[in-house]
C-alpha positions as CSV (number, residue, x, y, z in Angstrom):
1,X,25.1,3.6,22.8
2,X,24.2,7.0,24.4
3,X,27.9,8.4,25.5
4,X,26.6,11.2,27.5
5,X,27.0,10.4,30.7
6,X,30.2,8.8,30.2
7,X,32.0,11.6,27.8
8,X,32.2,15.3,29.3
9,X,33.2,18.5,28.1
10,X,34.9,20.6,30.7
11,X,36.5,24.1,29.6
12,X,39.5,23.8,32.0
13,X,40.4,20.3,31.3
14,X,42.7,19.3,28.7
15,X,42.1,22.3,26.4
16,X,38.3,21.5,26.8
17,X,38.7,18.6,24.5
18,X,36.0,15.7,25.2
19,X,37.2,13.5,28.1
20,X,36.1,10.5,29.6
21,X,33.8,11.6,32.9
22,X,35.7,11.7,36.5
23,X,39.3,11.1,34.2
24,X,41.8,13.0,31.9
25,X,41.4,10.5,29.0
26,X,40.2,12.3,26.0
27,X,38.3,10.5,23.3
28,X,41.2,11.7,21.1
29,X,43.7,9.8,22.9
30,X,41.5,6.4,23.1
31,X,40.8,6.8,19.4
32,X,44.4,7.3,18.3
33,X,44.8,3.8,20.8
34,X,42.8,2.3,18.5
35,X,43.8,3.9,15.0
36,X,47.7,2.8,16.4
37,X,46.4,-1.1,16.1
38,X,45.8,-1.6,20.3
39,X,42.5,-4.1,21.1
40,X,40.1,-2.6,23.4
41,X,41.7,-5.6,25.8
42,X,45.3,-3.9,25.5
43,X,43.5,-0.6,26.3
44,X,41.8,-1.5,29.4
45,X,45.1,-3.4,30.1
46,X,47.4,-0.7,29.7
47,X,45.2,2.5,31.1
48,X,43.1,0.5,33.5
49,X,41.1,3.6,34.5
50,X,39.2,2.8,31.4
51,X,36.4,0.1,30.5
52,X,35.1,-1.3,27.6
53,X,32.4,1.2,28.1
54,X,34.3,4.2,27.7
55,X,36.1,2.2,24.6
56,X,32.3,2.5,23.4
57,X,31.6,5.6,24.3
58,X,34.3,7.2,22.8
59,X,33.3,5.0,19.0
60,X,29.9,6.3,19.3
61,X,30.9,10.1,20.2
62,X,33.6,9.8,17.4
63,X,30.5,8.7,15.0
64,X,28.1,11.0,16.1
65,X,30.6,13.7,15.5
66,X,31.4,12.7,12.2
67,X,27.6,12.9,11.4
68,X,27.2,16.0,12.4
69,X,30.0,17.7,10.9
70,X,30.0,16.7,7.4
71,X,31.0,14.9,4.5
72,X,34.6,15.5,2.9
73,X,34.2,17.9,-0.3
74,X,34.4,16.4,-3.0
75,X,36.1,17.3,-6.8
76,X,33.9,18.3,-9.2
């Protein structure tokens, strides 16, 4: 899924964390929704400013972040 027209970086809003575009949802919030045990239908249910396309978005920003940044060191 390309995310990038639905997840926005904006230096004055909420610490310039990554948001969902037009709202104050940050990916960090959705993900920790998820991490918590909540469905992508409680989501939507309980913040229904968001879609199952932001839902997505913010997966496939989480994973493309985690790509870029590295993998965990490791013992020797």
């Amino acid at each position: 899924m390309d995310y990038h027209q639905i997840i926005t970086l904006e230096s004055g809003k909420r610490g310039g964390r990554p948001c969902i575009c037009g709202l104050r949802n940050t990916v960090s919030d959705v993900l920790e929704h998820l991490a918590s045990g909540m469905s992508h239908t409680e989501i939507v249910e309980n913040f229904p400013e968001l879609t199952e396309a932001d839902i997505d978005a913010c997966l496939s920003f989480a994973a493309d972040r985690e790509r870029t940044i590295g993998r965990l060191p490791t013992d020797v």
